[in-house]
Legacy VTK file of the C-alpha trace (Angstrom):
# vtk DataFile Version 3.0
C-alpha trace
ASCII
DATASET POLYDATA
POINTS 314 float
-16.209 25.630 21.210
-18.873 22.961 21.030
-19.067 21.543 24.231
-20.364 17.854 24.148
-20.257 15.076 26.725
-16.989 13.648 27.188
-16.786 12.243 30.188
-13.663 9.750 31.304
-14.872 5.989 31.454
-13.904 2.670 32.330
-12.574 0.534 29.894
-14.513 -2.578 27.994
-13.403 -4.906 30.719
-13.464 -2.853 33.697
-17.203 -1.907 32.314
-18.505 -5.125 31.407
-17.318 -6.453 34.960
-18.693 -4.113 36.910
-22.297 -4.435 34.633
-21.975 -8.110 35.310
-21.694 -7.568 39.143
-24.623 -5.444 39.326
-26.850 -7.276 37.092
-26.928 -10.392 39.169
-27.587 -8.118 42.202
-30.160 -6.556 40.324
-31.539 -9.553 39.200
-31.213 -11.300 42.691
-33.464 -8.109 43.861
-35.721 -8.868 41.542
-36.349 -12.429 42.171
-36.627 -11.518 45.713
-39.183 -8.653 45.159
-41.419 -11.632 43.247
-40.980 -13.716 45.763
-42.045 -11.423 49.368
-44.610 -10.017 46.899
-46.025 -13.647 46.012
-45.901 -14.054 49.872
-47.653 -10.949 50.685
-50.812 -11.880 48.187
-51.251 -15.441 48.717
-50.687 -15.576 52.503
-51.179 -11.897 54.074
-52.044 -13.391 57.622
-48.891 -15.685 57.636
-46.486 -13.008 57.042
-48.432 -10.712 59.496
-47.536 -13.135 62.307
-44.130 -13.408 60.799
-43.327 -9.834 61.344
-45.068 -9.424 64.435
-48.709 -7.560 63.442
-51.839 -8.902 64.073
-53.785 -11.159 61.870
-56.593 -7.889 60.829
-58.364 -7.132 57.906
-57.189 -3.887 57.410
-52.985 -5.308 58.345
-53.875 -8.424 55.490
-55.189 -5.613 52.610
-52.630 -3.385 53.174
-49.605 -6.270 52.868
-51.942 -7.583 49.680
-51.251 -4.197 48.140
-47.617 -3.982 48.831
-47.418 -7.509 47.276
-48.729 -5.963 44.376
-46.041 -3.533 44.657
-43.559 -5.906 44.916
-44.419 -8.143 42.128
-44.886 -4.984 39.737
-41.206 -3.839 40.880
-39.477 -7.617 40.509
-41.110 -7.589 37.204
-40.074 -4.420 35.724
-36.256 -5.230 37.275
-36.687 -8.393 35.246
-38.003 -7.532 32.506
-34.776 -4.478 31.346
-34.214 -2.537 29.519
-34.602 0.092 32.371
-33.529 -1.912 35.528
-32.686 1.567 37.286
-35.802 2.998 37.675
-37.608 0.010 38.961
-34.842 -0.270 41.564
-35.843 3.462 42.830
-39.013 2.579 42.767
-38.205 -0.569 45.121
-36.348 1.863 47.025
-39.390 4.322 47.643
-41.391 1.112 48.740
-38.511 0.024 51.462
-39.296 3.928 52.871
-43.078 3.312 52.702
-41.841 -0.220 54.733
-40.241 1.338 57.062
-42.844 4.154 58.028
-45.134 0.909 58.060
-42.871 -0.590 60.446
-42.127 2.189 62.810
-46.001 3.195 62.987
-46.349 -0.554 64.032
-43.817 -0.109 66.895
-46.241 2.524 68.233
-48.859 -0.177 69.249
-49.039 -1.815 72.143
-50.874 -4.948 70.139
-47.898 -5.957 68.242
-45.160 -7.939 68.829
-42.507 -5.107 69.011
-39.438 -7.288 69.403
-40.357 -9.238 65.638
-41.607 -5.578 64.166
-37.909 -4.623 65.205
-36.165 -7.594 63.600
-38.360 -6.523 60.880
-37.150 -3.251 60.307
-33.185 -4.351 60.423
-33.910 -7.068 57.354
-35.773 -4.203 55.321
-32.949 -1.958 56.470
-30.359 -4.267 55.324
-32.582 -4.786 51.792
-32.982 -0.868 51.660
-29.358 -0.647 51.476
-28.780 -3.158 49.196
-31.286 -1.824 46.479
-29.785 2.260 47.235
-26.308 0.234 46.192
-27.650 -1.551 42.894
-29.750 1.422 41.852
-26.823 4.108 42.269
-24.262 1.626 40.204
-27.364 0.811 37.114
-27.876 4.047 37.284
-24.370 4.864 36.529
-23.703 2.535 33.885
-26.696 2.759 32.334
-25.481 6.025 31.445
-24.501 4.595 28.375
-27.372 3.059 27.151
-28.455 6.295 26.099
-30.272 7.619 28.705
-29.232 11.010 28.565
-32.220 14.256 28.326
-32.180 17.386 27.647
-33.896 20.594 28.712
-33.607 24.459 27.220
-35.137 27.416 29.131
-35.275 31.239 27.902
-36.125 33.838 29.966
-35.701 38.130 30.065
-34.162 39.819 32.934
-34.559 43.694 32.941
-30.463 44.159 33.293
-27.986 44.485 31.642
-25.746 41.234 30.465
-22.958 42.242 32.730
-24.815 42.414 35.738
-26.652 39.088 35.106
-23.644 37.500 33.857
-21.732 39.035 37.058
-24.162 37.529 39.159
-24.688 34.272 37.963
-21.193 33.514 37.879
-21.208 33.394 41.897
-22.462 29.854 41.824
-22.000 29.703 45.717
-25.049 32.348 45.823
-27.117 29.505 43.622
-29.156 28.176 46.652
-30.771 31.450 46.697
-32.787 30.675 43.769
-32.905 27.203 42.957
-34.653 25.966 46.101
-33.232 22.638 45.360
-29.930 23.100 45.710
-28.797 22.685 49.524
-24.774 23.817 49.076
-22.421 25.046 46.516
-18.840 24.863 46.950
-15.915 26.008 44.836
-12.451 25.049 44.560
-10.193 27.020 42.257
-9.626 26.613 38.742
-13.481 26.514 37.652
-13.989 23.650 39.669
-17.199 23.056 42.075
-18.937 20.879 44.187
-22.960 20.645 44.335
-25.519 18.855 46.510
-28.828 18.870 45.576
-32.020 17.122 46.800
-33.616 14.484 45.283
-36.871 12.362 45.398
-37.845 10.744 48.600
-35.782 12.596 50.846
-32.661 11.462 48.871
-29.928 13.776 47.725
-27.263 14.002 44.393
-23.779 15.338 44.999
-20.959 15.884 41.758
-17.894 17.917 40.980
-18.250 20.061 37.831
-15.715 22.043 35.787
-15.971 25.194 33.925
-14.999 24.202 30.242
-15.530 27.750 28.789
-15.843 31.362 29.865
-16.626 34.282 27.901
-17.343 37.890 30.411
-20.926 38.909 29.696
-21.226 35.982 26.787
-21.010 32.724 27.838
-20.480 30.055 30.590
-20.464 26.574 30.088
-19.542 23.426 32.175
-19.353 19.967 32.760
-19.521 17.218 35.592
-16.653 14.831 36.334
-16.502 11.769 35.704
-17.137 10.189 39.245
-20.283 12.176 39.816
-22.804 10.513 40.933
-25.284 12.500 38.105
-23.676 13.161 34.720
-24.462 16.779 33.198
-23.429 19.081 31.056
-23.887 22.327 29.253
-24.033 26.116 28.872
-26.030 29.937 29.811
-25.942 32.769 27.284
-26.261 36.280 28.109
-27.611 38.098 24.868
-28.878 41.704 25.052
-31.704 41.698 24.191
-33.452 44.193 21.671
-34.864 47.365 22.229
-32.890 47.694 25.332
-35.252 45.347 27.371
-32.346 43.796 29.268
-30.615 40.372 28.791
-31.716 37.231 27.294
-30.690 34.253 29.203
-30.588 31.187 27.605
-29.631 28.028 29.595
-29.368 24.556 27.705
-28.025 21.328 29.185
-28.048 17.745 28.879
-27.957 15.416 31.875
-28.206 11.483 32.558
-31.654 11.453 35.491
-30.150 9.232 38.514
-32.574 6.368 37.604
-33.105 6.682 33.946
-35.666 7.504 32.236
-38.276 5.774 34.623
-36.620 7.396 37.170
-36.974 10.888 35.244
-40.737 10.090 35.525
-40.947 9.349 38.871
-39.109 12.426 39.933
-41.937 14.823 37.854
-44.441 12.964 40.250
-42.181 14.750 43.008
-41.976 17.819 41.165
-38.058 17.530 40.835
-37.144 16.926 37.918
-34.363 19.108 36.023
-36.493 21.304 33.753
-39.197 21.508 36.292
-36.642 23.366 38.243
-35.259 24.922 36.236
-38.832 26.726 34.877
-38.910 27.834 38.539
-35.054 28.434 39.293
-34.832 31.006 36.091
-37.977 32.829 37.345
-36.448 33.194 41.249
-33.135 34.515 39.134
-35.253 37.193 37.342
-36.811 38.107 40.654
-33.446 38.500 42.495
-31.789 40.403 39.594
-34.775 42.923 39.379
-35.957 43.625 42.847
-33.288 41.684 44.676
-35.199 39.469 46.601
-37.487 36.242 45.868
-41.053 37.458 46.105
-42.905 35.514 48.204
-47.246 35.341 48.392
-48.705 36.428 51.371
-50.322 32.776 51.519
-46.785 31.396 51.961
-45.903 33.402 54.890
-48.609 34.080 56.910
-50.984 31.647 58.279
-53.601 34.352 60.161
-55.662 36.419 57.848
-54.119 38.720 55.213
-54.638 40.673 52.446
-54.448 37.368 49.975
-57.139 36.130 52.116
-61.108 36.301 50.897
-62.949 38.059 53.899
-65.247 34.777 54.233
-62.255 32.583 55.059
-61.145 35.116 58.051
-61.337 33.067 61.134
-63.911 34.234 63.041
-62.810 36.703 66.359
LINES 1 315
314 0 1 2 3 4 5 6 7 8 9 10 11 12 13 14 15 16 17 18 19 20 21 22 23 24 25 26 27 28 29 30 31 32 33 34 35 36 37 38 39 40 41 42 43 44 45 46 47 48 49 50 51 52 53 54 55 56 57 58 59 60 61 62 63 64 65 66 67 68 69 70 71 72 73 74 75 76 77 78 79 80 81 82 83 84 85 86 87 88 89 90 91 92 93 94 95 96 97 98 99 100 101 102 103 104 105 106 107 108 109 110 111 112 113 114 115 116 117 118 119 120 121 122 123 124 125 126 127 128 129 130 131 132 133 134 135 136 137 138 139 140 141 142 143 144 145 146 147 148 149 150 151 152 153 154 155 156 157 158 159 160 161 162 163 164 165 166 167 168 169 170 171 172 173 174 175 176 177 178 179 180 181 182 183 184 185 186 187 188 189 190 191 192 193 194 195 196 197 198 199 200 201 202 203 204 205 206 207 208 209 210 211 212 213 214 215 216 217 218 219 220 221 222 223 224 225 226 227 228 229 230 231 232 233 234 235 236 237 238 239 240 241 242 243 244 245 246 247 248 249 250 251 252 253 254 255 256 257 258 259 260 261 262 263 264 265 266 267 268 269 270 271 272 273 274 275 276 277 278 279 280 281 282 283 284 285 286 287 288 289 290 291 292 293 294 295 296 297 298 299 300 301 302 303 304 305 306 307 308 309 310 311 312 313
């Protein structure tokens, strides 16, 4: 059975409504981005005292650059046909504001009560562009902004054992270091939380659409999830009785879009980035039971992965 996406949407009205809604938001965002960028650039030392920093050289060329951030963001939001991923991006820069902000609240030079009335409004904005971005991000679904990723690999076992295995999805979080939790409900049905870039994370219900012992699994999210995916693992044996080929090949709609699928590769979490990794961790777990880890990793005194003239001295 070919299993393709066919997810339950809105209908025409419902859809265009909702689009219509989050357009204007998105556009409103993006008119304000201009704007506080515009602000930032032409008058650095006003918006300084504004906030409560002082009026320095290094406080006006940082606020220059996030202007430049700001109008770059506004613009791309503006500009479609990808409002999504410039509305993550806008919401990576409202973390970078707030770190701003709450190293600012360290000093005793600044004006702590306006850097605190600071941090509410870009709180309040913060929220407002997580909103927008999750809801374009949804609906742009549509617009085609669905990828896919294949990955092969051979595990020294046989197809029942990896098969038997893989089919305990709660034991997922094992391997694929990006997965936080893995719960299942009865009737093929799960629920998965997984991180995401800048500290964020993705949640959605999938469903088992087909399951063949030793052969084949394949699945599908809901339709409220908040990221749309969908596909299938086969478990071939492979020849010359060199174990089981696993084949995994899914499709899947990035939270942001496509610009948001390149900005998660900068974080080095993006789907088939993980699951290069994932399928490797799988293969380790399946043939010596346990995720090898480099002696680098865990020890931070000298060891045997460690050249003699890096040894701290005694």
């Amino acid at each position: 059975m070919e299993i393709q996406q066919r997810w339950q949407t809105d209908s025409p009205e419902q859809t265009e409504h909702v689009n219509g809604k989050h357009e204007r938001l998105a556009n409103g965002l993006g008119w304000f981005s201009i704007g506080l960028g515009l602000a930032e650039v032409a008058a650095p030392g006003k918006v300084a005292e504004l906030i409560g920093l002082g009026d320095e050289d290094h406080t006006r060329s940082l606020l220059r650059f996030y202007g430049m951030r700001e109008i770059a963001a506004g613009m791309g939001i503006l500009m479609r046909p990808q409002p999504a991923g410039w509305l993550w991006g806008r919401v990576a820069g409202d973390m970078l504001d707030l770190a701003s902000l709450a190293t600012a609240m360290k000093s005793e030079t600044n004006d702590k009560s306006r850097v605190a009335m600071a941090t509410a409004a870009v709180l309040g904005v913060t929220a407002l562009d997580v909103m927008c971005a999750q809801q374009m991000s949804q609906y742009g679904a549509a617009q085609g902004d669905t990828s896919r990723v294949a990955k092969t690999i051979i595990i020294n076992r046989s197809p029942e054992e990896v098969y038997l295995q893989w089919r305990e999805f709660e034991n997922f979080p094992k391997f694929m270091k990006h997965l936080e939790e893995v719960r299942t409900s009865g009737e093929g049905r799960s629920h998965w939380k997984t991180k995401a870039p800048a500290g964020t994370t993705v949640e959605w219900d999938a469903e088992i659409t087909e399951d063949q012992p030793n052969s084949l699994i394949a699945w599908r999210s809901l339709a409220d999830s908040e990221i749309r995916n969908s596909g299938r693992v086969r478990f071939e044996r492979a020849t010359g009785g060199r174990g089981t080929v696993v084949t995994v090949d899914m499709e899947y709609t990035p939270p942001a879009g496509v610009a948001g699928q390149a900005i998660a590769k900068l974080f080095g979490e993006e789907p088939g980035q993980q699951l290069d990794d994932d399928l490797r961790r799988f293969k380790q777990i399946m043939e010596i039971g346990e995720v090898v880890k480099s002696d680098a990793s865990i020890h931070s005194g000298m060891h045997a992965a460690q050249p003699p003239e890096q040894a701290p001295a005694v």
